[in-house]
LUMROKE-13746 format. One record per residue: residue in one letter; x, y, z of N, C-alpha, C in turn. Coordinates in nm, 4 decimals, decimal comma. Example, Ala and Ser with C-alpha at 12.3 -4.5 7.8 and 13.67 -1.06 7.14 Angstrom:
REM residues 2
 rest      n_u      n_v      n_w     ca_u     ca_v     ca_w      c_u      c_v      c_w
    a   1,3190  -0,5690   0,7800   1,2300  -0,4500   0,7800   1,3200  -0,3300   0,7800
    s   1,2850  -0,2250   0,7080   1,3670  -0,1060   0,7140   1,2900   0,0030   0,7870
***
This chain:
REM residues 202
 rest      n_u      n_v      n_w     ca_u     ca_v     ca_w      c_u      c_v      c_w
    x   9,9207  -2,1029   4,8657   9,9004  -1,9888   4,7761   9,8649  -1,8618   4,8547
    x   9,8305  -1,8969   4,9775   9,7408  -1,7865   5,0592   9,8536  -1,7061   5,0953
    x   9,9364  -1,7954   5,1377  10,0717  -1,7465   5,2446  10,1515  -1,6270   5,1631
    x  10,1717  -1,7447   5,0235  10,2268  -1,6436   4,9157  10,2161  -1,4890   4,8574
    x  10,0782  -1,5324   4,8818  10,0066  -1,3926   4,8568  10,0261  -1,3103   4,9511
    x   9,9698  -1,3469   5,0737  10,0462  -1,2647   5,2263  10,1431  -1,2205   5,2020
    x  10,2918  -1,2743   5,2257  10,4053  -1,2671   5,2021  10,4614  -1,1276   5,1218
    x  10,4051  -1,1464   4,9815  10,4564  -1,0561   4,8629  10,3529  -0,9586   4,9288
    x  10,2661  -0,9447   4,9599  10,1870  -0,7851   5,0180  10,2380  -0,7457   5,0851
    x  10,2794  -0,8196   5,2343  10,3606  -0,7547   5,3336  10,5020  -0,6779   5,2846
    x  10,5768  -0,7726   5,1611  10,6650  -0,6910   5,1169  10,6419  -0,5761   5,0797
    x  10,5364  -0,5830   4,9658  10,5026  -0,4410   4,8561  10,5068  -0,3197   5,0012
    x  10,3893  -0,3869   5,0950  10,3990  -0,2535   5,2059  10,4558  -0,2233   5,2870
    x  10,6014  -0,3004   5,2979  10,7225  -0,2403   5,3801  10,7927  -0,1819   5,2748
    x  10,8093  -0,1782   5,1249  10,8969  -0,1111   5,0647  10,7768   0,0193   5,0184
    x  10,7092  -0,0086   5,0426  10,6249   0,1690   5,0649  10,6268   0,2000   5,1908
    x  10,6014   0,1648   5,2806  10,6549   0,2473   5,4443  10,8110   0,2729   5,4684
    x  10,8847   0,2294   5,3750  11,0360   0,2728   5,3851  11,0397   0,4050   5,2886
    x  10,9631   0,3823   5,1875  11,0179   0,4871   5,0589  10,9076   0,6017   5,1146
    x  10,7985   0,5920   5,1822  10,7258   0,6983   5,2726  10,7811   0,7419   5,3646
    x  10,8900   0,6729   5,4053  10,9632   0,7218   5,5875  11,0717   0,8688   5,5078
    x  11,0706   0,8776   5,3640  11,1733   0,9733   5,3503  11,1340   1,0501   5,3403
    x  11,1353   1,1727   5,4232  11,0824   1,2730   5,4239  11,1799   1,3978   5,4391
    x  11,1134   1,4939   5,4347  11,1988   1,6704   5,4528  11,1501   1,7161   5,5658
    x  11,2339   1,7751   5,6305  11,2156   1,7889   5,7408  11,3185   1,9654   5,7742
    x  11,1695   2,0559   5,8371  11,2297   2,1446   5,8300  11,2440   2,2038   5,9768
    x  11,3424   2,2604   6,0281  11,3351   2,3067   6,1893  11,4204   2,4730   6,1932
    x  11,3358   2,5514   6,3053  11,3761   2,6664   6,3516  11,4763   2,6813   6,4322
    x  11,5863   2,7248   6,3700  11,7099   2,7866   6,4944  11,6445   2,9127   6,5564
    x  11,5543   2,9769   6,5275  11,5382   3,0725   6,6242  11,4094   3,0447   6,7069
    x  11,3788   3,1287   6,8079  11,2495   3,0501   6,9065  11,1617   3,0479   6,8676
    x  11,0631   2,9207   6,8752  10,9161   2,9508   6,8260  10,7960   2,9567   6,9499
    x  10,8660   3,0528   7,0264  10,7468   3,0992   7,1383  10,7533   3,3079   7,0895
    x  10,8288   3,2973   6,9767  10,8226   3,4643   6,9579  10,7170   3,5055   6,8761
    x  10,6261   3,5894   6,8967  10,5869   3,6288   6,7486  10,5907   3,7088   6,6387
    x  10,6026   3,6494   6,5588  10,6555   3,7709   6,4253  10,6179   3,9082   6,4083
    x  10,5485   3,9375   6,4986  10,4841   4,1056   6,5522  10,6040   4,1676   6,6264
    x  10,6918   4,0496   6,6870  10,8292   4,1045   6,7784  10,9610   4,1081   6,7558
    x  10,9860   4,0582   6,6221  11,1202   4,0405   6,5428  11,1713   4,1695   6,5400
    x  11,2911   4,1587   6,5658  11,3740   4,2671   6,5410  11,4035   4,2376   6,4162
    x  11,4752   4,3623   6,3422  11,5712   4,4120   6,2557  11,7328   4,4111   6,2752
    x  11,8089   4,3886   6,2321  11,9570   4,3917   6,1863  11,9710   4,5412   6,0902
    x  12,0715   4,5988   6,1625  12,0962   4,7163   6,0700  12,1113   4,7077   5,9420
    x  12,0703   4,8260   5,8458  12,1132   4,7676   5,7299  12,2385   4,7295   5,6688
    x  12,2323   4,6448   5,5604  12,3127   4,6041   5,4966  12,3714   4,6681   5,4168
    x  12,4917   4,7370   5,4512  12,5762   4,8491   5,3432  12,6917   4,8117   5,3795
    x  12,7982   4,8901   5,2899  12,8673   4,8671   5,2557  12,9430   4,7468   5,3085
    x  13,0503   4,6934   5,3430  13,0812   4,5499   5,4009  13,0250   4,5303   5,5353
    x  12,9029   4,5421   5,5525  12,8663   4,4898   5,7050  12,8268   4,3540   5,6681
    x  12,8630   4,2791   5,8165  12,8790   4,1449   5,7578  12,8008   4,1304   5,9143
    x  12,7007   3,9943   5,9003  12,6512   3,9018   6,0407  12,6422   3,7742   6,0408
    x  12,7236   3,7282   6,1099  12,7577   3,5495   6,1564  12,6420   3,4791   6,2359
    x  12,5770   3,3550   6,1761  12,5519   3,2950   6,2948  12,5193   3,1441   6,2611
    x  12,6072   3,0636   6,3955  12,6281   2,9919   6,4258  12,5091   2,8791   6,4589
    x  12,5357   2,7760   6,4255  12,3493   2,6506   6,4956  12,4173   2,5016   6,4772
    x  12,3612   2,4420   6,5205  12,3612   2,3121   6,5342  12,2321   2,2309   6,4836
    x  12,2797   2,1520   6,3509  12,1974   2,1334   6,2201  12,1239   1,9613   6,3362
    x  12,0083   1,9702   6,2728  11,9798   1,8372   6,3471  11,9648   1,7318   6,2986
    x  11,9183   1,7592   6,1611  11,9347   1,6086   6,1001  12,0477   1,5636   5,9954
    x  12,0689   1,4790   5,9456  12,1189   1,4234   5,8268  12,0875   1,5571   5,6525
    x  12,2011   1,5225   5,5927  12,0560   1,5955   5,4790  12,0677   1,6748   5,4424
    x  12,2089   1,8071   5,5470  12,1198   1,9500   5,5068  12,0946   1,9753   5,3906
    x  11,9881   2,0591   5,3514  12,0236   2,0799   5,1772  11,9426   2,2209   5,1528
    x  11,9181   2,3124   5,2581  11,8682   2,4516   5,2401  11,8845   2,5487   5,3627
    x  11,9077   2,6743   5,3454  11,8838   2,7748   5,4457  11,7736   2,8624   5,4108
    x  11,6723   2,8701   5,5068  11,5923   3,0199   5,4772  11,6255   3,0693   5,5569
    x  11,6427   3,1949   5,5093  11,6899   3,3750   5,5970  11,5700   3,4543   5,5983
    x  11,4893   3,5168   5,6314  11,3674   3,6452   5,6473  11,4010   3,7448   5,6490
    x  11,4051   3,8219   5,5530  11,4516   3,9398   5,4844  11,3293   4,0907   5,5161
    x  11,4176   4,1802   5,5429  11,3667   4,3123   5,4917  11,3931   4,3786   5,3652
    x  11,3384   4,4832   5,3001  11,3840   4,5614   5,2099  11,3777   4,6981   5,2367
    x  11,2819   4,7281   5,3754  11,2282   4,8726   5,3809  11,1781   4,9118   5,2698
    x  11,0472   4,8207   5,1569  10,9948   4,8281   5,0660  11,0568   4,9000   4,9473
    x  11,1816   4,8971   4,9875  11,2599   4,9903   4,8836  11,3518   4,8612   4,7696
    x  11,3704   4,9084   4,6017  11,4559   4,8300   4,5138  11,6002   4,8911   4,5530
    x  11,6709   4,8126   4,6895  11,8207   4,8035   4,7108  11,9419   4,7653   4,5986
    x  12,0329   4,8152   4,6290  12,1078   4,7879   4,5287  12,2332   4,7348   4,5994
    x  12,3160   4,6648   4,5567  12,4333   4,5636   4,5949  12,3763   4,4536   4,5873
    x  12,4979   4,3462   4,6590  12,4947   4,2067   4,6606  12,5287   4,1542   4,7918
    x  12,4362   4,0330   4,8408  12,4713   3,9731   4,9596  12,5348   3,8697   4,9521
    x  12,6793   3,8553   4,9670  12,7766   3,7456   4,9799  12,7563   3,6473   5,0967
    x  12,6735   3,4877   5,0549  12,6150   3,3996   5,2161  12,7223   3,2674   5,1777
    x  12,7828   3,2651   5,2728  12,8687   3,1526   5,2987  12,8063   3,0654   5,3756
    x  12,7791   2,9017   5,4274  12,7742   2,8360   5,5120  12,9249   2,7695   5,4867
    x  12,9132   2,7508   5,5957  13,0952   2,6432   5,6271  13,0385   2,5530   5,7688
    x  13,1163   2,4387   5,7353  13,1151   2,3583   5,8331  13,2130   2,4267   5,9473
    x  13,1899   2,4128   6,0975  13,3038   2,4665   6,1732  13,4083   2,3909   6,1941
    x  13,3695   2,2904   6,2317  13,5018   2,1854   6,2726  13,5739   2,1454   6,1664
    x  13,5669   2,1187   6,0095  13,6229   2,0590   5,9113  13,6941   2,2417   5,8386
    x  13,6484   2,3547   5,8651  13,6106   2,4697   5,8004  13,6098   2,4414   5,6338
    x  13,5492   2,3445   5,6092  13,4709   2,2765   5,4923  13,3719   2,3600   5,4579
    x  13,3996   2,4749   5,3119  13,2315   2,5649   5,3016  13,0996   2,4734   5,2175
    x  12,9891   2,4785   5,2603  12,9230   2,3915   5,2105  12,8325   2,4510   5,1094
    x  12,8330   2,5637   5,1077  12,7675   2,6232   5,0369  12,8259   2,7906   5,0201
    x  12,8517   2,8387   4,8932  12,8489   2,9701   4,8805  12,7966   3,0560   4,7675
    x  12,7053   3,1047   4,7647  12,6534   3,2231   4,6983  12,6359   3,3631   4,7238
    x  12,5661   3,4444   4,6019  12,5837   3,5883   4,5446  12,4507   3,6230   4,5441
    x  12,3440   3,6897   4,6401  12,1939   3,7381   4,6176  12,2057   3,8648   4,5748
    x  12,1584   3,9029   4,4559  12,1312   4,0094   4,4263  12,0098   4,1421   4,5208
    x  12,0371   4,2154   4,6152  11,9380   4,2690   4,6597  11,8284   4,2953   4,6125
    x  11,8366   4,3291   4,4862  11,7158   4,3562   4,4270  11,6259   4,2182   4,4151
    x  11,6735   4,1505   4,4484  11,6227   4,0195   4,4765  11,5435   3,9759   4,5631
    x  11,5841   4,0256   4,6926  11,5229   3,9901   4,7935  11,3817   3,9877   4,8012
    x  11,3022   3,9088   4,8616  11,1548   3,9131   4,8982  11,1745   3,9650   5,0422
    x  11,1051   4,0592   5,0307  11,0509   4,1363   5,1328  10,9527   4,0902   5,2640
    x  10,9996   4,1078   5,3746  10,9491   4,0261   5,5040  10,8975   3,8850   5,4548
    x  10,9537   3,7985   5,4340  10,9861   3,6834   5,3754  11,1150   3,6024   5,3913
    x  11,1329   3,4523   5,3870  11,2284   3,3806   5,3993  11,2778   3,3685   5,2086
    x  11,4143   3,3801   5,2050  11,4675   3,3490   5,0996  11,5460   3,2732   5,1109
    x  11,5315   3,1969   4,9844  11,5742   3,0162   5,0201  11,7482   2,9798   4,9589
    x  11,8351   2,9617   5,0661  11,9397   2,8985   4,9838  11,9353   2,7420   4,9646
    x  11,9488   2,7147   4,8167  11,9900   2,5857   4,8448  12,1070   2,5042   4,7978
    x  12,1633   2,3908   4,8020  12,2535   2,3243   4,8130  12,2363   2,1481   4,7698
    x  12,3992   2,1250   4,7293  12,3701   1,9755   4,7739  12,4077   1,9594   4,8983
    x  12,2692   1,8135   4,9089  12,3001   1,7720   5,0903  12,3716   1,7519   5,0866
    x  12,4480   1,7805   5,2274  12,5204   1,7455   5,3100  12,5135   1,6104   5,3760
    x  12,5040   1,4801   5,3513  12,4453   1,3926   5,4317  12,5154   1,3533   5,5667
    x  12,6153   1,4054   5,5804  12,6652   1,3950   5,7742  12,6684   1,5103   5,8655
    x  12,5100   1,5954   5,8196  12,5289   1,6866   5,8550  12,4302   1,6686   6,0222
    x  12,4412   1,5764   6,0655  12,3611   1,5885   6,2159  12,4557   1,5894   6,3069
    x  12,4183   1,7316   6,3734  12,4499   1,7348   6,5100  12,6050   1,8487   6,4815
    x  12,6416   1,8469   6,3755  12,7333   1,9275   6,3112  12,7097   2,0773   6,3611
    x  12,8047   2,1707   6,3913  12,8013   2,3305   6,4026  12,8335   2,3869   6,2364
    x  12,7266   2,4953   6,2369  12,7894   2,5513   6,0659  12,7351   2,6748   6,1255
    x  12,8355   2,7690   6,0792  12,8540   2,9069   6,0639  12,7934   2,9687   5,9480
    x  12,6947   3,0622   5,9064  12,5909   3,1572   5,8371  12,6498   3,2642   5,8254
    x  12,7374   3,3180   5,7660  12,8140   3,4382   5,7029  12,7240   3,4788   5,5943
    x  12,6784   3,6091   5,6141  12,6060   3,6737   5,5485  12,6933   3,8247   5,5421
    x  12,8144   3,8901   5,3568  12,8395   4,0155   5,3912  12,7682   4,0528   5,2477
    x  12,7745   4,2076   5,3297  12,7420   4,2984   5,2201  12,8377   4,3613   5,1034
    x  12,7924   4,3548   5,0209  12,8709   4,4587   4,8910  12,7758   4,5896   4,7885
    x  12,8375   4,7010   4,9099  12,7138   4,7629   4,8426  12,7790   4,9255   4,8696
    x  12,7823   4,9644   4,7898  12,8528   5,1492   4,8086  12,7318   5,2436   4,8496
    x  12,6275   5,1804   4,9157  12,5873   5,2585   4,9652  12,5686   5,3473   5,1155
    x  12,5519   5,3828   5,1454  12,6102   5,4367   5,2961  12,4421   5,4685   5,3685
    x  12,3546   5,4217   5,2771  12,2280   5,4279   5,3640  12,1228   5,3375   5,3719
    x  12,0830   5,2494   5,2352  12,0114   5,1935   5,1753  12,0666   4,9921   5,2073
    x  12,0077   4,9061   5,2315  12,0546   4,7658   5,1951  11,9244   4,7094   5,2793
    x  11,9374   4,6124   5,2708  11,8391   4,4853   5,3029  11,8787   4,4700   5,4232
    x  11,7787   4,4487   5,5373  11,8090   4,4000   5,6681  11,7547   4,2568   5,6820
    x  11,7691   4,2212   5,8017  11,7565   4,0573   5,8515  11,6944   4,0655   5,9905
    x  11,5999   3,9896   5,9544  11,5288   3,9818   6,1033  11,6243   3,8853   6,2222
    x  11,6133   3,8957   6,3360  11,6235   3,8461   6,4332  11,5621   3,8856   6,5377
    x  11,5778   3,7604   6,6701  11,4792   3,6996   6,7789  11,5723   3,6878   6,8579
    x  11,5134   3,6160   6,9782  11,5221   3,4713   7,0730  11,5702   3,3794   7,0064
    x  11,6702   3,3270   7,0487  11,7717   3,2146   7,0043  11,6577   3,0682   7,0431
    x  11,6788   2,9390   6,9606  11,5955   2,8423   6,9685  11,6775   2,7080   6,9895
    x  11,6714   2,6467   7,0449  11,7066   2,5145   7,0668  11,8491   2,5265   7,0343
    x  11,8665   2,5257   6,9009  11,9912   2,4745   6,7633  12,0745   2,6090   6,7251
    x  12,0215   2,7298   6,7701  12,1055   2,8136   6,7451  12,2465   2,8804   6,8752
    x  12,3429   2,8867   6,7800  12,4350   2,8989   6,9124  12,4882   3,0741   6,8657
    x  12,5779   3,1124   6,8201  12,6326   3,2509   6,8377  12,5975   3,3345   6,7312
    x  12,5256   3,4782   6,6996  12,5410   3,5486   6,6848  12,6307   3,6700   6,6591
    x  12,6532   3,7219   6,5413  12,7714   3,7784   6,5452  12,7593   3,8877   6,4575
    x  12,7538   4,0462   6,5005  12,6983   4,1692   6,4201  12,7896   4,2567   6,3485
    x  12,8800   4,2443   6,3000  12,9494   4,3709   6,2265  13,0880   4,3099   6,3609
    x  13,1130   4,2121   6,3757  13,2277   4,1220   6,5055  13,1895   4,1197   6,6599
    x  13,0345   4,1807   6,6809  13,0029   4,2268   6,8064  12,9077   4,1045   6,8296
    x  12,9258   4,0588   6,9135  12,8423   3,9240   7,0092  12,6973   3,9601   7,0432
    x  12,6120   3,9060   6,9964  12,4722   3,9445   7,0251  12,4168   3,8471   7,1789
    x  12,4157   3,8817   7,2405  12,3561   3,7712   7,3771  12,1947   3,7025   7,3104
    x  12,2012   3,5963   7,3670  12,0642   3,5184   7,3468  11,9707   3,5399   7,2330
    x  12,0299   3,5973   7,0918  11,9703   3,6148   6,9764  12,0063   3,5089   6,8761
    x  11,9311   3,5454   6,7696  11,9413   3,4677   6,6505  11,8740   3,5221   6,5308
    x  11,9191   3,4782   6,4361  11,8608   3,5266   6,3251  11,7461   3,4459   6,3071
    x  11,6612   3,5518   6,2074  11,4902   3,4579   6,1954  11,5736   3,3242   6,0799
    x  11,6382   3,1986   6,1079  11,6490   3,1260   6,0431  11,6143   2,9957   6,0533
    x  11,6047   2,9259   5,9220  11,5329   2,7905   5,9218  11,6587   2,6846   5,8428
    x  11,6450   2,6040   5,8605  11,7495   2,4845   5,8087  11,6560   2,3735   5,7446
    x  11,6836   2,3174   5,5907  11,5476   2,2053   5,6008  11,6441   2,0851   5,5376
    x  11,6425   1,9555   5,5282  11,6835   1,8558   5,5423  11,6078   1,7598   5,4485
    x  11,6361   1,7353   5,3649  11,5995   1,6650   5,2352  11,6199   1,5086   5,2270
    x  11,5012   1,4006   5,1959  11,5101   1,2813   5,2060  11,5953   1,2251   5,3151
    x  11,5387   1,2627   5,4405  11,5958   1,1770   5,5376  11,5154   1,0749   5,6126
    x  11,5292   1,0004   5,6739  11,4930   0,8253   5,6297  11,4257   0,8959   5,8556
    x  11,3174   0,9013   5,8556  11,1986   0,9454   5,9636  11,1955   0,7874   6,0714
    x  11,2079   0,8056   6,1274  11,1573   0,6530   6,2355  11,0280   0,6652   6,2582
    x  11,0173   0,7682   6,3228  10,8852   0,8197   6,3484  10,7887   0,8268   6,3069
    x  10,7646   0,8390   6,1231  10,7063   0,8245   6,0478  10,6674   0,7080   5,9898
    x  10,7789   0,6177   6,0303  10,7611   0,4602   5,9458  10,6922   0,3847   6,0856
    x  10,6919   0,4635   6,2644  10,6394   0,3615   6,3212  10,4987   0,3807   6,3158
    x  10,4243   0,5425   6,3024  10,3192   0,5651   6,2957  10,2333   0,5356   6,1825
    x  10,3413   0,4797   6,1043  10,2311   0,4339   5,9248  10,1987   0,2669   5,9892
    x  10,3078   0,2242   6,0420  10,3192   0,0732   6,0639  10,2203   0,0779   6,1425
    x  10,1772   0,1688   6,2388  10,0522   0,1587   6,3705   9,9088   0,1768   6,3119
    x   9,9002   0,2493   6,1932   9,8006   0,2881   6,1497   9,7288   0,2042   6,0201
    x   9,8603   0,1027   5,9778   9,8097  -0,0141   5,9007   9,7634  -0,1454   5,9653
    x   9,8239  -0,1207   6,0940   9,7780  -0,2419   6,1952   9,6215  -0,2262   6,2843
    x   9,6412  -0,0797   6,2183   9,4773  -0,0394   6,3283   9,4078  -0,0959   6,2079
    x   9,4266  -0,0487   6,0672   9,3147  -0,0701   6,0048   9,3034  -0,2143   5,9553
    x   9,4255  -0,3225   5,9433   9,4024  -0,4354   5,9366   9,3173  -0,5197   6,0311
    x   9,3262  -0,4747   6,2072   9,2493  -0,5684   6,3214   9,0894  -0,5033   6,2790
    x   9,0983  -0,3586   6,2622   8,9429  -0,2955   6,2385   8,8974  -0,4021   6,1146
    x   8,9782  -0,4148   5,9708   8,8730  -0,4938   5,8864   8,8012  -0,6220   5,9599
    x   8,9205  -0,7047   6,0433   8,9510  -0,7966   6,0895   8,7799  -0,8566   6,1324
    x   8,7784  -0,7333   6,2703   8,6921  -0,7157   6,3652   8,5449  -0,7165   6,2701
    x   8,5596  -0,6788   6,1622   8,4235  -0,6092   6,1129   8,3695  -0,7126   6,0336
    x   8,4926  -0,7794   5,9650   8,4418  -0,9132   5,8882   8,3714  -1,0162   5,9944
    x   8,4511  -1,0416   6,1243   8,3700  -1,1131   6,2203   8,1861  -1,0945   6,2328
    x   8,2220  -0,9755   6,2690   8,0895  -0,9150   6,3058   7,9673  -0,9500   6,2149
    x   8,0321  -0,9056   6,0556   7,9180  -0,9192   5,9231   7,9266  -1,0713   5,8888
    x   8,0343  -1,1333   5,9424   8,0085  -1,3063   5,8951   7,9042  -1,3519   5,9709
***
């Protein structure tokens, strides 16, 4: 009966350290040795100016982009047309319409999507254009120091060297190793600790 009992626990708590291993997981294409006191700006966003950029997604999953937006505290007017596309398949995985007046101001604004689930290790292209008749006024985009996962930059068709946009990629229910070995280590600490302690008080 003892065993039994063993048995069905050990189950219950491997199908909770599996359904705990799924986690979100979010990572920076641009560097995180910069600080946000040093971000550049992207010209503004008027009339069709358009900026590309390129990364290498790391996990499984994708299922969001954040971008970090300017407004120059001003209510802009037009629309930001954001494409992601896969590169190698030119499969778009996502496309939407942000209203400028939309934007949050020095802030990440969130696209999201359905995952992608073969999206590790994949290149996807960040097409961000403008639609906007104005000739002075639009929303800018921060950029940095390029980070790990980000690869090309691309400004109005002009090649930016070693930059990137302030962007983030996050990855929805993906199945963590890492997470399921450190729960498994930390149920084994506290099983030998009861272990140890029952000795002690017997």
């Amino acid at each position: 009966m003892k065993k039994l009992r063993l048995i069905i626990l050990i189950i219950l708590l491997m199908t909770f350290n599996v359904f705990y291993s799924y986690v979100t997981r979010t990572v920076k294409i641009y560097s995180k040795n910069v600080e946000s006191s040093n971000f550049a700006l992207s010209s503004p966003m008027i009339n069709n100016a358009s900026i590309t950029q390129t990364f290498r997604s790391k996990h499984e999953n994708l299922s969001e982009i954040s971008i970090r937006m300017a407004t120059y505290g001003m209510i802009n007017k037009g629309k930001l047309n954001i494409e992601l596309r896969d590169v190698k398949s030119d499969k778009v995985v996502a496309n939407t319409v942000m209203d400028m007046e939309k934007v949050v101001d020095n802030d990440f604004n969130v696209i999201s999507f359905s995952p992608v689930k073969d999206s590790k290790n994949k290149v996807y292209k960040l097409t961000i254009t403008a639609k906007s008749d104005s000739d002075v006024q639009g929303v800018a985009i921060y950029k940095t120091a390029k980070g790990k996962y980000a690869e090309t930059l691309t400004s109005n068709g002009v090649v930016e060297d070693n930059t990137s946009l302030v962007l983030k990629e996050t990855s929805k229910k993906i199945f963590d190793i890492e997470t399921i070995i450190i729960l498994i280590c930390f149920e084994l600490y506290i099983y030998l600790f009861l272990r140890l302690l029952y000795r002690f008080l017997a």
